[in-house]
Backbone as CSV, one residue per row, in Angstrom:
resi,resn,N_x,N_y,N_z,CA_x,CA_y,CA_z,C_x,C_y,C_z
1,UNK,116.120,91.065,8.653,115.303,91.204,9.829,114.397,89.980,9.931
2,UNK,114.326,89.539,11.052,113.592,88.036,11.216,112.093,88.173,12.181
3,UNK,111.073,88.307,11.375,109.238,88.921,11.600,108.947,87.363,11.831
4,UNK,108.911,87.369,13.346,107.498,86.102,13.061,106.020,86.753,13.148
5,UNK,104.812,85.678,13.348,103.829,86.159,13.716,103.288,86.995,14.403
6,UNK,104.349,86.557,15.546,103.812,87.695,16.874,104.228,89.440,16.754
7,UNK,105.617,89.229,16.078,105.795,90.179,15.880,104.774,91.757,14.811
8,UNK,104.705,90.224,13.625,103.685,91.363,12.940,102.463,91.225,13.347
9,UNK,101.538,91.162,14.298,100.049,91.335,14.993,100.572,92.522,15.694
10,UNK,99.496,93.483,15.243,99.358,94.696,15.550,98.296,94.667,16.327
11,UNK,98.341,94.677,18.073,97.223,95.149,18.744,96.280,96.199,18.534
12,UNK,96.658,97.279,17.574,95.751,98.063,18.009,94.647,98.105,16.509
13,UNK,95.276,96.687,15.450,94.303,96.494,14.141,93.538,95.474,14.540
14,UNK,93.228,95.175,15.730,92.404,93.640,16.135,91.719,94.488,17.190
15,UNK,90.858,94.006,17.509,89.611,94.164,18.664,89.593,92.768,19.687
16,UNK,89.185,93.582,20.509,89.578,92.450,21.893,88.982,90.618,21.021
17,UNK,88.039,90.677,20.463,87.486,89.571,19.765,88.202,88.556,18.831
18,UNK,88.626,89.269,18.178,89.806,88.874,17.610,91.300,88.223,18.184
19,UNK,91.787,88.981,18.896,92.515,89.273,19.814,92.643,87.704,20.567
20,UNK,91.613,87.809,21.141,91.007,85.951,22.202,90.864,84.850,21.206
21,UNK,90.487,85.032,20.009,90.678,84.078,18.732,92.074,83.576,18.927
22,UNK,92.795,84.617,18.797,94.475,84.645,18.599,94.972,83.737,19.494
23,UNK,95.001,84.624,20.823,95.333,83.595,21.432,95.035,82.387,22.149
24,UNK,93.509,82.051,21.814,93.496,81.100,21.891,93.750,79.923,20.691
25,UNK,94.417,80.133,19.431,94.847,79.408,18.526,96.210,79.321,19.016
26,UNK,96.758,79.822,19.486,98.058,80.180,20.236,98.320,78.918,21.157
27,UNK,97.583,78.568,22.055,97.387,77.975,23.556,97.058,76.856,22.606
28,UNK,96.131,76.585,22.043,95.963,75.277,21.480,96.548,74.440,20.395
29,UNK,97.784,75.536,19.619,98.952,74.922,18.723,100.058,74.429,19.790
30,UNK,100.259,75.433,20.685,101.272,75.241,21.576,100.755,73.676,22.685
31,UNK,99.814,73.218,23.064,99.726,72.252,23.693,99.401,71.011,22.722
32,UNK,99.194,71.525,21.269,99.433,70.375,20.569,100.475,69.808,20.627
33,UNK,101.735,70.610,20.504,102.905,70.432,20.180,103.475,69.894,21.387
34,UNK,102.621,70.115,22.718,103.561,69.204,23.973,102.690,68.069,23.849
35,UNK,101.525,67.686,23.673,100.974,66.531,23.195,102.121,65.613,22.284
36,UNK,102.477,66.430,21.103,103.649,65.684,20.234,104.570,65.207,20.925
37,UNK,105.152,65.908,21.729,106.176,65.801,22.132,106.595,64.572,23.451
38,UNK,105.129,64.263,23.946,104.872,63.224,25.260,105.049,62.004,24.067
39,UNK,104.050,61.971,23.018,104.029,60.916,22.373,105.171,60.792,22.068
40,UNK,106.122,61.490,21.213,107.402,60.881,20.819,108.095,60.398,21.914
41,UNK,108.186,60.772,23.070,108.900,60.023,24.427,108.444,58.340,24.061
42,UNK,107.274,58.372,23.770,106.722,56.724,24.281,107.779,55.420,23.093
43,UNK,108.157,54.629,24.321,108.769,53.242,22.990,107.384,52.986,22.139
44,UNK,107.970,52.644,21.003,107.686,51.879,20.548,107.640,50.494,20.272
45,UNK,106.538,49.349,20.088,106.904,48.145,20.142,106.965,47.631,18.882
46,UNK,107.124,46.724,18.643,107.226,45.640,17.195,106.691,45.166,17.198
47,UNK,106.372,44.459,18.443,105.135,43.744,18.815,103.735,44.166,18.409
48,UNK,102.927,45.050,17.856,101.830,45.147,16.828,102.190,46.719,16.380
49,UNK,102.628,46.206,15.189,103.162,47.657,14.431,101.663,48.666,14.316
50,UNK,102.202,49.894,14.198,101.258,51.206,13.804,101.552,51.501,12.339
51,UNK,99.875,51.712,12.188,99.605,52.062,10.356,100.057,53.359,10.483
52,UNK,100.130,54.395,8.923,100.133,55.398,8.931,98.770,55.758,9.078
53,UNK,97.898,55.652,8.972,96.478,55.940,9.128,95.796,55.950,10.646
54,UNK,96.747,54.579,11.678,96.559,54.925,13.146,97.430,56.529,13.505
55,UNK,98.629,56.317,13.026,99.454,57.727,13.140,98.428,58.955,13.084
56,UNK,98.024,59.389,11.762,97.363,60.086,11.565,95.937,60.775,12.517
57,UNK,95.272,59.010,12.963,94.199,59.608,13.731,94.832,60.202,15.628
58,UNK,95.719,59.690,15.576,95.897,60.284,16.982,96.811,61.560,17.054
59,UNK,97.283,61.898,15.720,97.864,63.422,15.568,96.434,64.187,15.341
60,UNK,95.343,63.682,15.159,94.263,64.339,14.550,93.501,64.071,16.164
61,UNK,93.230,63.045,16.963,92.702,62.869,18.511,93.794,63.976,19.267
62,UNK,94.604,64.027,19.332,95.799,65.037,19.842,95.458,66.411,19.621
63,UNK,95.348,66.880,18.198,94.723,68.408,17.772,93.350,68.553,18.799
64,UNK,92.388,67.191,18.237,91.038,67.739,19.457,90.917,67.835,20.756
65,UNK,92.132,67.288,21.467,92.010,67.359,23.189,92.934,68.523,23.545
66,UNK,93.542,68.614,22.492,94.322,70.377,22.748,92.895,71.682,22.860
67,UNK,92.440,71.600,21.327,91.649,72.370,21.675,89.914,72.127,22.403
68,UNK,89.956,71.314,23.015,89.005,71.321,23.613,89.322,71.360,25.141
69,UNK,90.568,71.089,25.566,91.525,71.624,26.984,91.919,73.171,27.129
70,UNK,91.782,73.778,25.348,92.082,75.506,25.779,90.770,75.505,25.742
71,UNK,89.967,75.250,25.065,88.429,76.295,25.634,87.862,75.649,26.719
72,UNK,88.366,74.662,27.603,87.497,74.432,28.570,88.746,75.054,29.882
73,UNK,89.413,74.135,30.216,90.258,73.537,31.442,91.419,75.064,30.575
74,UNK,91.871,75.594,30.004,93.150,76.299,29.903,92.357,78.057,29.681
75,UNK,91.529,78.532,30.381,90.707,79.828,29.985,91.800,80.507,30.631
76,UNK,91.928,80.334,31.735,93.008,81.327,32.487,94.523,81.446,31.726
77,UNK,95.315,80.757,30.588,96.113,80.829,30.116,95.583,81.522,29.168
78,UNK,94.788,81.449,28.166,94.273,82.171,27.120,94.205,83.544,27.592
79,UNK,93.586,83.777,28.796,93.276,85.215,29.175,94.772,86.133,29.557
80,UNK,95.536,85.039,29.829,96.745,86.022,30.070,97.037,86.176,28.817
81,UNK,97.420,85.455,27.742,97.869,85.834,26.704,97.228,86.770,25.902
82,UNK,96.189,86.983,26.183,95.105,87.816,25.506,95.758,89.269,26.054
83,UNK,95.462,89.136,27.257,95.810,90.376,27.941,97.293,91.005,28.033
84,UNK,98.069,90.203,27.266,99.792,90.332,27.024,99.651,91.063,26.044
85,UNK,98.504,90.327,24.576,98.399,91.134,23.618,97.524,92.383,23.542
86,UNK,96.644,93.093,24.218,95.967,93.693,24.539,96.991,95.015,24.855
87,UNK,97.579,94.591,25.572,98.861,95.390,26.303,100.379,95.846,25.479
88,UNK,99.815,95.437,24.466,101.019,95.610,23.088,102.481,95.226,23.788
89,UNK,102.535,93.956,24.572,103.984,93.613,25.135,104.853,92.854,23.856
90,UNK,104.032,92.563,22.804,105.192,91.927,21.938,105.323,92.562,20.619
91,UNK,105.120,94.145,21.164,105.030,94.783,19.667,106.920,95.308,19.888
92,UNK,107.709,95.644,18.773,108.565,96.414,19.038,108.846,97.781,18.976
């Protein structure tokens, strides 16, 4: 049997508080990951190579404009997801 996360969160062992934690860690992994995903589109040049340490800070600038885009600019996505889980739609 194949349990991800969502599956084992039990709406009715979390309180709405919790709950908005959730998904808003949710909203802000998930737009990390399209953040990742714009960057890998971009060429790369040769023309002034990247350190691993530039790498690093803009996977780390990337994490902070995710979550500072779900708690500001993405409330209305958080709230649906909140309210998906609230609603026990991804329990089985």
């Amino acid at each position: 049997m194949n349990l991800s996360p969502i599956t084992l969160l039990n709406s009715k062992d979390l309180g709405k508080d919790k709950m908005h934690t959730v998904a808003t860690q949710f909203v802000s992994i998930l737009l990390s990951k399209i953040f990742d995903k714009m960057e890998e589109s971009v060429v790369e040049s040769s023309l002034i190579p990247q350190s691993t340490s530039e790498k690093w800070y803009r996977k780390w600038l990337m994490d902070a404009y995710s979550q500072e885009a779900t708690s500001n600019q993405l409330k209305s996505l958080v709230d649906m997801v909140t309210s998906q889980l609230a609603r026990g739609a991804y329990e089985k």
